[in-house]
N, C-alpha and C positions, 0 to 999 in steps of 0.2 A: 657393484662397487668393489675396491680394492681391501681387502683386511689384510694383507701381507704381500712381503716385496716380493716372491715367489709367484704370486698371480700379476705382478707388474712386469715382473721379466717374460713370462707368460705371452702378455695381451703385447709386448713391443715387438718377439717371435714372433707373434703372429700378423703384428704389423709390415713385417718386410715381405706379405706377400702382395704388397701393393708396389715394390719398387721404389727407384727413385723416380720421379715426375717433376721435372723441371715446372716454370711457371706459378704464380704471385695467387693466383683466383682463389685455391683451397685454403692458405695461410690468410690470406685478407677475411675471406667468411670465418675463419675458425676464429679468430683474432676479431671481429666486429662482435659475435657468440660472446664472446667472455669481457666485453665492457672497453673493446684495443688497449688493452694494460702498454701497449708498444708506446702509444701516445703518453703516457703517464712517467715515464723516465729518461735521464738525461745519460746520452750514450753516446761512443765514439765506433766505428763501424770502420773492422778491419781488413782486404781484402788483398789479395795480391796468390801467386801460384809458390813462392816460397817464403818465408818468412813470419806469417802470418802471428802465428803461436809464440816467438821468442819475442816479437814487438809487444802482443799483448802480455808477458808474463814481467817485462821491462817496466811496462805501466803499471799495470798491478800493483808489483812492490813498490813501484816508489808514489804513489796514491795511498798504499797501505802503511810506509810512511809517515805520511802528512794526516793521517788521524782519518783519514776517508773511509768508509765502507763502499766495499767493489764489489759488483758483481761483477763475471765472467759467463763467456758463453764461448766454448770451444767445439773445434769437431776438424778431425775423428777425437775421441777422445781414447786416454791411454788406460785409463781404469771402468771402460766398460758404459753403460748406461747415467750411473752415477757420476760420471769424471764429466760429462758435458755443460754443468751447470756448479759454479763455483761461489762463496759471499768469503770475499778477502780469498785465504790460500785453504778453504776447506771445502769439500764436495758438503753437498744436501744430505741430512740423514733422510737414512730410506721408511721414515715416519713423515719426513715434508713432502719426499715424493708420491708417499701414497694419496697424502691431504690435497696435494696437486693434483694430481689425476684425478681424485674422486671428482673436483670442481670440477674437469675439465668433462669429464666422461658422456654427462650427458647431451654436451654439446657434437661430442665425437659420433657419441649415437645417432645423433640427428643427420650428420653429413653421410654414416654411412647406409643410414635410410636411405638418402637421397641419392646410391649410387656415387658419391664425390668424396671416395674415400681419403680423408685425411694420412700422408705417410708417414711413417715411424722418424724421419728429421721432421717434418713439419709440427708433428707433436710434440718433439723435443723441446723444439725452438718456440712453439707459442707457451709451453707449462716455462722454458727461462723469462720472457717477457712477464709471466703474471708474476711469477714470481720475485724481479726484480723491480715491480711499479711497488712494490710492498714492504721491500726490506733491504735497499741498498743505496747510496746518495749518487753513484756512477757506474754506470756499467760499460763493458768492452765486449762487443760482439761480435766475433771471428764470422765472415764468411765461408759457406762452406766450398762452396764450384761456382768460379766464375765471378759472377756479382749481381747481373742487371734480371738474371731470373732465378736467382741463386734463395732459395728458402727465407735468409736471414735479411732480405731488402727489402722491406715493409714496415718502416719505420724513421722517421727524421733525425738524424744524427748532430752531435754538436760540431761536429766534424768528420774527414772521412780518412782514412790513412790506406795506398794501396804501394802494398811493398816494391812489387818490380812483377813484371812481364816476363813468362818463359813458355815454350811449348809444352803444357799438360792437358788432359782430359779431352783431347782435340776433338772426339766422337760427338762433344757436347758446345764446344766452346771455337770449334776451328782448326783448321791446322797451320792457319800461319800467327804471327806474333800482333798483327794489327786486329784482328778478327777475334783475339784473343783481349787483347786490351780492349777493344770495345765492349765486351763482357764486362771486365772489370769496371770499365769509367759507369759502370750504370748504378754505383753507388754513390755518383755523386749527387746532392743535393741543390737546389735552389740557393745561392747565397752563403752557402757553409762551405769553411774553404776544405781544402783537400791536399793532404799532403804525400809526395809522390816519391818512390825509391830511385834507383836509378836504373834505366831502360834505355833498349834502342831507341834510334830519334824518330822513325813508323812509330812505334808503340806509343813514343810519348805525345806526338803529335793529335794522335787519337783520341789519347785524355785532356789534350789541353783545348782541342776542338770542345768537350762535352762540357768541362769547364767552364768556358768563355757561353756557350750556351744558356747557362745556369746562373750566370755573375760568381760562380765560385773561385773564391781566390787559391791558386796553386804556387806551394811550396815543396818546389823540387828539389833534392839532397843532390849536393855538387852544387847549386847555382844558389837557390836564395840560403841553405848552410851548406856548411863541409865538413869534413872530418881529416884529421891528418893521418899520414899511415902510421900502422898500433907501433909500438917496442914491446917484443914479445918476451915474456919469463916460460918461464916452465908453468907455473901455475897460474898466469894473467897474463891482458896486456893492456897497453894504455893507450890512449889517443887524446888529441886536442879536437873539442866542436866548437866552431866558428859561426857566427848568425850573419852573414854575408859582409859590408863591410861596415857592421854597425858595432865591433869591438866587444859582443857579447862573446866570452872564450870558455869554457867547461875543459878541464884535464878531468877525462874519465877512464877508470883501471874498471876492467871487468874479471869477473872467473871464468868466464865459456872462451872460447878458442875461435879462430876462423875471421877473418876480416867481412866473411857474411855476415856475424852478430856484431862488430862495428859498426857495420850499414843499418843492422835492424836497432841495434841502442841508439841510433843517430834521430833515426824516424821519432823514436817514444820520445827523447831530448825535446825534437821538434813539437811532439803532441803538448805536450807539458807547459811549455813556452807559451803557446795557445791558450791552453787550458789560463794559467794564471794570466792572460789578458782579457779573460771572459769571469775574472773573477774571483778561481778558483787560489785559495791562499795556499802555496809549494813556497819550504822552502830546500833551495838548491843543494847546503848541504847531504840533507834527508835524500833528494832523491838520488844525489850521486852515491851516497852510503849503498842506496836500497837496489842501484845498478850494479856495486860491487859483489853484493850479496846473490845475486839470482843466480841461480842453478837450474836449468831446463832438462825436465824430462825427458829423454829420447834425442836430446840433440849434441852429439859428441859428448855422451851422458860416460861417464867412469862408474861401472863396478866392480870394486875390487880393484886390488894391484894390476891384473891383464885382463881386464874384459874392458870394453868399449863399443856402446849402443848408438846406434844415430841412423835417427828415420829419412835416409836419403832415397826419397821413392821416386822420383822422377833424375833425368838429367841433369838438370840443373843442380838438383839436391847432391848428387853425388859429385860434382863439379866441385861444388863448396867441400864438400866431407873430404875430397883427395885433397884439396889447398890447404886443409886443417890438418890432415895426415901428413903433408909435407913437414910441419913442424915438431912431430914425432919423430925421435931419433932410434925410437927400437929398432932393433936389428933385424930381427925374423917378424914379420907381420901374416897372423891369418886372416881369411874371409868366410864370414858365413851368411851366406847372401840368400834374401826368398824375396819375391813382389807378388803384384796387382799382373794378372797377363794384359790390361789392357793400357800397361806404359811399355815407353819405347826399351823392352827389355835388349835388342842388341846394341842401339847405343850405350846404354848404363853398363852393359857386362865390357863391353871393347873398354870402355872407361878406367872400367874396377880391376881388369884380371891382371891387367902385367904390374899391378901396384904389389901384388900380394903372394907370397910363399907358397899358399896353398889358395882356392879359392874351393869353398863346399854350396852345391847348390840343393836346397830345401826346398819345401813346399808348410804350409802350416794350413789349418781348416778353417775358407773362408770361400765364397760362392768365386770369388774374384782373384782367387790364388791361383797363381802359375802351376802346373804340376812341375815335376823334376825333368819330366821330356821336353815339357816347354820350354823352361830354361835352358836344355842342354842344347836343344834346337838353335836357341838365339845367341848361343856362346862363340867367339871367336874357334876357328879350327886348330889355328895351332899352338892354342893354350895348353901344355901338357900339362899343368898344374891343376886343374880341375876337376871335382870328386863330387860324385853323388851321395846324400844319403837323404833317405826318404822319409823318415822320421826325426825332425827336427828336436826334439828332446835328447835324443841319441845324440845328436850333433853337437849340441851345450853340452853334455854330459863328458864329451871329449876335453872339456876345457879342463884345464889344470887348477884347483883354488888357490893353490902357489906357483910363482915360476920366477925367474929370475929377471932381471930389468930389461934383456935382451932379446925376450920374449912377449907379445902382447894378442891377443885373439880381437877382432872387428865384426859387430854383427849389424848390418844393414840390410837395407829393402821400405817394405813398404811397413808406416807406422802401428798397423793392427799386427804386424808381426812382431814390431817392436816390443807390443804392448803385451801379448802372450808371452815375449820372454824374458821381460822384465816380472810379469806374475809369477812363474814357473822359478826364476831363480832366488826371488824373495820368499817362493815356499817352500825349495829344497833347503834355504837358509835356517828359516823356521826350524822345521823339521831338524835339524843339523843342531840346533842350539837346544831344545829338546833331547835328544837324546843325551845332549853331554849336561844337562841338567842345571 
């Protein structure tokens, strides 16, 4: 049994030497083991290759709002173990987690008696299920890869939301965009409609085939709502959402940037809509307040006057982050860029490097991190702007804590990088306001 979160961070180390293992069998036993808590609450089931995280954190607040208690279930997550499992906008103290685990443990023991070791996401993801049949009136559940044998698809949704279709994780999922959608559509339910981002017409065809399979009704963004293009400020922008031609109209101002969190506030809009026809009492005010309000972690995140974080880890991701970067008028822009070696790192680099003054390629400590050769292997050749440095601390360290408005530093890749540099700079912070007492 657990007495301290030291022996919890412990036993999850030592849970990744099982890997990830795609496949429902291990999560269905471990989840049948502790009573299917998954059965016991009312959820909405997030999945798509971009978007995922800013749709759920749209919902979130404006559910938290309306007087709801939410849970969340996210992944990767940015604050470690504890950031995967959220009630409203706060993680679990590491006194719930232990209580969890304890429950869970001797079911763990018994699978891995039997040789059918539970993984370090699938434990994740059945301790968020007990824990949310227990203590929350709706929960939002991020898939992690893919969809149809993705860890978190073991469970009846009240609905399903899958943001958009892009070439990720191809190793697992396919390498083209249809073979990829079919993953995704396998969240869809029996009768529960499903609401869709906007996709190639392969991609979509795919989900609307799985759909019509299922009697689920789809509500695709463009066709049954729309959204008008934003009018951008420097610190928001705004849009009108439209519910096809039935006169329902939303003028909604957001604080994040990019007309990809247009499309992702469009989706949650749509959830919501939903949500108060099955019952749930929103009112519209509230959640357009609670849309203006949201600030996303890692996603064209601002710290400080010239720092700017965003976990654009695939193609696509960085596709959106340059279209956001477009409306940045700095003058001098740097990059400090590290990934996953197993995304398409010479597309992402060809993308990123003629945007930027300087481009620095890192590495940070993760089984799945590019070294600096790898990077410099998949860099365009005649990027002269291009610098190595191999210890990414040293590389933040270069940032200035002041600099003038024509000035700004950009740090992207993949979000566990994100998430190390976002810790690292909130504790040289620390540390900084300490000493001056």
């Amino acid at each position: 049994m657990f007495s301290n979160f030291a022996q919890v961070e412990d036993f999850f180390n030592s849970r990744k030497l099982y890997g990830m293992k795609p496949g429902l069998d291990r999560i269905h036993k471990l989840l049948q083991m502790l009573g299917n808590p998954q059965d016991k609450i009312n959820a909405v089931h997030v999945a798509g290759t971009n978007g995922k995280g800013s749709t759920v954190y749209y919902l979130r607040n404006a559910l938290i709002a309306n007087g709801y208690s939410v849970g969340v279930f996210t992944s990767p997550s940015l604050e470690g173990i504890t950031g995967h499992i959220l009630k409203n906008d706060k993680m679990l103290q590491q006194s719930e987690w232990i209580a969890i685990l304890n429950r869970m443990l001797p079911c763990i023991s018994e699978l891995d008696h039997d040789a059918n070791h539970p993984t370090e996401f699938e434990i994740i993801t059945a301790a968020a299920f007990l824990y949310f049949a227990d203590n929350v009136e709706i929960a939002l559940i991020e898939a992690g890869m893919g969809g149809r044998e993705d860890t978190t698809n073991c469970f009846s949704p009240l609905l399903s939301v899958i943001t958009n279709v892009e070439k990720d994780h191809i190793a697992f999922l396919g390498n083209t965009k249809t073979s990829i959608a079919y993953h995704k559509a396998g969240i869809i339910k029996k009768d529960k409609p499903v609401i869709v981002g906007e996709m190639e017409t392969g991609a979509l065809n795919v989900i609307r085939e799985e759909a019509a399979e299922r009697d689920a009704p789809v509500y695709h963004l463009s066709h049954e709502f729309q959204y008008s293009l934003p009018i951008q400020s420097e610190i928001s922008q705004s849009f009108e959402w439209t519910l096809g031609d039935r006169g329902l109209l939303l003028r909604v101002t957001l604080n994040m940037h990019g007309i990809h969190q247009v499309k992702n506030a469009s989706l949650a809009i749509m959830v919501l809509r939903l949500l108060r026809k099955r019952g749930y009492v929103l009112d519209w005010n509230r959640c357009l307040d609670a849309l203006y309000q949201t600030v996303i972690p890692g996603r064209f995140e601002r710290i400080g006057p010239s720092l700017i974080l965003d976990g654009a880890h695939n193609p696509a991701g960085v596709n959106a982050f340059i279209k956001t970067l477009g409306n940045d008028q700095t003058e001098t822009k740097h990059l400090i860029f590290a990934a996953f070696r197993d995304k398409d790192l010479e597309k992402m680099l060809r993308l990123l490097c003629d945007r930027f003054s300087t481009v620095t390629l890192t590495s940070f400590d993760h089984p799945r991190a590019a070294s600096c050769d790898e990077l410099m292997a998949a860099a365009p050749d005649s990027n002269k702007n291009i610098k190595v440095i191999r210890d990414w601390k040293e590389a933040i360290q270069l940032i200035p804590e002041n600099s003038s408005s024509s000035l700004c530093w950009y740090v992207t890749g993949s979000l566990n990088f994100i998430d190390e540099v976002r810790k690292y700079i909130h504790f040289r912070r620390e540390q900084e306001e300490q000493r001056n007492g």
